[in-house]
PLY file of the C-alpha trace (Angstrom):
ply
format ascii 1.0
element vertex 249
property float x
property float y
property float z
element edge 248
property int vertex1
property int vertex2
end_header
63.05 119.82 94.62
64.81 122.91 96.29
66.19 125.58 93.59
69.48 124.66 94.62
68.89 121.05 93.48
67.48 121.94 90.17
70.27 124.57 89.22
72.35 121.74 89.80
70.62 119.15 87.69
70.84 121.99 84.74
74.50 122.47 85.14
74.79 118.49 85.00
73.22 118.49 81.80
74.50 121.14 80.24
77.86 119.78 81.02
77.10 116.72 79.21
76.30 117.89 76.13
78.25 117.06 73.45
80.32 115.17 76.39
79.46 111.70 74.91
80.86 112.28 71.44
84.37 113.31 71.99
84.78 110.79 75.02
84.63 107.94 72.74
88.03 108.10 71.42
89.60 108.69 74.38
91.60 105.44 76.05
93.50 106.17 79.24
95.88 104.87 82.50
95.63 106.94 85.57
97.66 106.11 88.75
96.18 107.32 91.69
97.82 108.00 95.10
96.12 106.98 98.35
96.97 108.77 101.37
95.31 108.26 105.12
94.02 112.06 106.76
96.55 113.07 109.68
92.82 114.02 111.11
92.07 110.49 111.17
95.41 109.53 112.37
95.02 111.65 115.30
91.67 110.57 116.25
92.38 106.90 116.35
95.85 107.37 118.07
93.44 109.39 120.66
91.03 106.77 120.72
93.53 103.73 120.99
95.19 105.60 123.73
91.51 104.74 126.17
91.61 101.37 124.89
92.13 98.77 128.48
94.68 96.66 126.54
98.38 95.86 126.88
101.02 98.79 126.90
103.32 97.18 123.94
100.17 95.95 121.85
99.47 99.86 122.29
102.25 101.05 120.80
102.39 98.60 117.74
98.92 100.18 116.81
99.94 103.71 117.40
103.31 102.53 116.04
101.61 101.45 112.41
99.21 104.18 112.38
101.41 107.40 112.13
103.95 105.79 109.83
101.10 104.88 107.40
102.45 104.47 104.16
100.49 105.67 100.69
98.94 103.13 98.41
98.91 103.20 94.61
95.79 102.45 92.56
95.41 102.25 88.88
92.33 103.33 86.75
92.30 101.83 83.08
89.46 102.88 80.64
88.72 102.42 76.78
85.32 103.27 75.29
82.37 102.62 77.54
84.49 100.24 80.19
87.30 101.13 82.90
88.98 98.74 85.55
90.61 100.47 89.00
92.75 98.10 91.29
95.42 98.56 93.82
99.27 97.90 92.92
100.86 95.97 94.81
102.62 97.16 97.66
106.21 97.30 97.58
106.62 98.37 101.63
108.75 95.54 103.37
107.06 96.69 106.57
103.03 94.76 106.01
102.37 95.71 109.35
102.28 99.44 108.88
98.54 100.70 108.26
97.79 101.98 104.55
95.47 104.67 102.64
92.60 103.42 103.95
91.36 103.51 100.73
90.54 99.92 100.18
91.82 97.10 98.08
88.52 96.10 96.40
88.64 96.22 92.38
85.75 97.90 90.48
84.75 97.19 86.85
82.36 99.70 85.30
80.30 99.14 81.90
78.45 101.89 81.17
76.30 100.57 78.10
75.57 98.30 80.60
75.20 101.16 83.46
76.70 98.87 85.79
79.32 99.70 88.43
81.01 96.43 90.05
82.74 95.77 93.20
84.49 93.02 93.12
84.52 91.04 96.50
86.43 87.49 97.02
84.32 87.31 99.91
81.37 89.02 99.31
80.67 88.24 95.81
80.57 90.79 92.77
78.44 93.44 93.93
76.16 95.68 92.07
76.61 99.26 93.31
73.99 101.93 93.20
74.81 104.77 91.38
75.97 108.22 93.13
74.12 110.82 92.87
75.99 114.21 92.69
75.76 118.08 93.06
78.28 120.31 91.14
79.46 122.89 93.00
80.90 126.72 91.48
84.12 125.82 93.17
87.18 124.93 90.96
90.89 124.10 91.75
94.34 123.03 89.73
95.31 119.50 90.00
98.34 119.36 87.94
97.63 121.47 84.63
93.79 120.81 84.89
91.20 123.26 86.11
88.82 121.11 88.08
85.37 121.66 89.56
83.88 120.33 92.44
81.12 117.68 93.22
79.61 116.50 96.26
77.72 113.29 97.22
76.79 111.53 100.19
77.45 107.55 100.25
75.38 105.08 102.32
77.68 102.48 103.26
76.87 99.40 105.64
78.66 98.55 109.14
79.96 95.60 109.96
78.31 96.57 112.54
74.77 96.35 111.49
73.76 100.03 110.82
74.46 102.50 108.46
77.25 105.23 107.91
76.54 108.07 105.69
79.93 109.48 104.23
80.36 112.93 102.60
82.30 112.45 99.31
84.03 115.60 97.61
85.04 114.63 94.14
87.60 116.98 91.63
87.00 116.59 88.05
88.50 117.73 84.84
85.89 118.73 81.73
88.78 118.88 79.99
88.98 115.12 80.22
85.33 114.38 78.81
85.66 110.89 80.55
82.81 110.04 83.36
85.21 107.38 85.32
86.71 107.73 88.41
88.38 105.67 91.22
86.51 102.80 92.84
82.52 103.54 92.75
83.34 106.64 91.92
82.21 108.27 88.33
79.63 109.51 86.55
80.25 113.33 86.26
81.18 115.16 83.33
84.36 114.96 83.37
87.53 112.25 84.62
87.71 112.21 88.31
91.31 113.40 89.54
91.10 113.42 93.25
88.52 111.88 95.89
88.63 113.59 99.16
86.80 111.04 102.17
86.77 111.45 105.38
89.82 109.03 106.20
91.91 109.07 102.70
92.15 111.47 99.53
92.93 109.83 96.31
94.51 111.89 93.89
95.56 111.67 90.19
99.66 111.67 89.86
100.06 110.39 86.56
97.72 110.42 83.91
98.47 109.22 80.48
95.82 109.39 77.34
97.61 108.24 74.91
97.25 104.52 75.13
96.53 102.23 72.35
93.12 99.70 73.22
95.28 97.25 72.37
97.95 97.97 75.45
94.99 97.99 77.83
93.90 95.55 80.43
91.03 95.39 81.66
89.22 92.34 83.51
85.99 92.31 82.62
82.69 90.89 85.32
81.47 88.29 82.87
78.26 87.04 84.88
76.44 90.28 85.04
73.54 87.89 86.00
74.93 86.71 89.06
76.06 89.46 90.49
75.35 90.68 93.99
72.76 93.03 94.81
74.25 95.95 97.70
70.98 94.46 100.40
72.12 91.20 99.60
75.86 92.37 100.36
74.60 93.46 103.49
73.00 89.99 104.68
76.34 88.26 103.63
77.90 90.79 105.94
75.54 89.89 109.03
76.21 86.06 108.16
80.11 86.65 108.18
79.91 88.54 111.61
77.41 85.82 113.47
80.01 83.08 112.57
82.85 85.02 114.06
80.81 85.35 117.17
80.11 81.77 117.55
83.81 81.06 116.53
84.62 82.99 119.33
82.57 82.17 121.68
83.60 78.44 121.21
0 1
1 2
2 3
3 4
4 5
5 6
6 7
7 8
8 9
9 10
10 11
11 12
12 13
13 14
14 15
15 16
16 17
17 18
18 19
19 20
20 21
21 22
22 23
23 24
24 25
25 26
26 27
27 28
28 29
29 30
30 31
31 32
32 33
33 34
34 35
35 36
36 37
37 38
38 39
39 40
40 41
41 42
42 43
43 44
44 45
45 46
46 47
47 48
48 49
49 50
50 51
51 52
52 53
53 54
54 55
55 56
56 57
57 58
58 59
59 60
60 61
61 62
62 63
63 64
64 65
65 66
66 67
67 68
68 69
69 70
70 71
71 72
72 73
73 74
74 75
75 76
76 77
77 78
78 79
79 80
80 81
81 82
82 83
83 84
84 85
85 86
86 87
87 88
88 89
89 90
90 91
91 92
92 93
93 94
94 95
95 96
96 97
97 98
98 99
99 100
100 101
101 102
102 103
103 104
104 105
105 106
106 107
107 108
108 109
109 110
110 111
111 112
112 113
113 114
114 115
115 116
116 117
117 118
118 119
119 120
120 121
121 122
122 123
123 124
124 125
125 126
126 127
127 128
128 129
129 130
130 131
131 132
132 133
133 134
134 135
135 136
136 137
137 138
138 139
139 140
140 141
141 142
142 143
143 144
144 145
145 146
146 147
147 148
148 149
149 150
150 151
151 152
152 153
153 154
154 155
155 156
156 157
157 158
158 159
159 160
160 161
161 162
162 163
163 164
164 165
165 166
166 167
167 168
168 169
169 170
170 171
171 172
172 173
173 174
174 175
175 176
176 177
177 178
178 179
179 180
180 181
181 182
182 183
183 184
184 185
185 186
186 187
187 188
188 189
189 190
190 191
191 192
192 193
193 194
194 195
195 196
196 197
197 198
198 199
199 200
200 201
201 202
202 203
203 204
204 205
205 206
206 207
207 208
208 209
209 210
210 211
211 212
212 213
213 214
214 215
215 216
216 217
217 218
218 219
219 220
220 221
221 222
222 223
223 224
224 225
225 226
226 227
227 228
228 229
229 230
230 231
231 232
232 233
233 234
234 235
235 236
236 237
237 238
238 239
239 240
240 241
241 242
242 243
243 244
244 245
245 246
246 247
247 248
């Protein structure tokens, strides 16, 4: 372990004292807003542009790409649980692309230290837990002072090998909550902005003063059937072998 690491690890710990107590009491709604990079924008207009298809099918693609419009998400939490799903869209043009910042739900129990994707197709999958480095770096978002963390997710191709993503997260101490959008969470503090490669998701409104009562949140019931990430991975390889063979026929 590099001294780097371990100076990190401290500052992780240290944050988290006395984090537990006061988050407790705290029950919340955050609406996030989703928007695609222009960097990615750019790079698959570029890369569409090589593409040996028709002219018009061309431009539809380019077309829905650079008049991508945000996406909404909302992240509700009360004691130890939180639930983050995408609103509905209210854009009368579906064929426009999005954030890019997925449509999956995610339930998190932490007395149960689980963090659940929830896939109609897939299944409810068990996610492994981040594990993140706090940087010295801090920035406004809104009226709170947030510091930086970093990660690096492993996420699995459809087609059959592995990306690994660089994930900057901005969170608030001030906010002694340890959700966040999606898969997201476990730092000191509430996560207000995600920045990914393709999307950022940032915090726009954020409202603490809920009652439990007012609060949805749809709970994963069969935590013992849920869906390990290497079994996730299998379903994956099944879904894209049918397609072939669909295709093929």
């Amino acid at each position: 372990m590099t001294k780097h690491t371990i100076n990190s690890s401290i500052l992780l710990v240290l944050l988290f004292i006395g984090f537990n107590s006061q988050s407790q009491d705290i029950n919340g709604k955050i609406t996030y807003k989703g928007v695609v990079k222009q960097t990615f924008v750019d790079s698959a207009v570029a890369a569409i542009k090589k593409e040996k298809i028709s002219m018009s099918y061309k431009k539809d693609i380019i077309y829905a790409m650079e008049n991508a419009h945000p996406d909404e998400f909302v992240l509700s939490f009360k004691k130890d649980e939180s639930y983050y799903y995408k609103e509905p869209t209210l854009e009368k043009n579906i064929d426009l692309m999005g954030s890019r910042a997925g449509s999956s739900p995610y339930y998190v129990n932490k007395t149960l230290n689980k963090t659940i994707q929830v896939s109609s197709v897939l299944g409810n999958i068990d996610k492994i837990p981040l594990e993140w480095e706090i940087t010295n770096k801090t920035k406004k978002i809104g009226k709170y002072t947030c510091r930086q963390a970093k990660t690096t997710e492993k996420i699995y191709s459809r087609n059959g090998y592995f990306l690994y993503n660089k994930i900057i997260a901005w969170f608030a101490p001030d906010i002694p909550i340890s959700f966040g959008p999606k898969n997201y969470n476990g730092l000191p503090g509430l996560i207000l902005q995600i920045d990914y490669k393709e999307f950022t998701l940032t915090a726009i409104k954020i409202n603490l003063n809920i009652k439990e009562k007012d609060l949805e949140i749809k709970r994963v019931d069969d935590i013992d059937k849920l869906v390990s990430e290497k079994e996730s991975h299998k379903r994956i390889e099944e879904i894209m072998s049918d397609r072939e063979k669909m295709y093929k026929n």
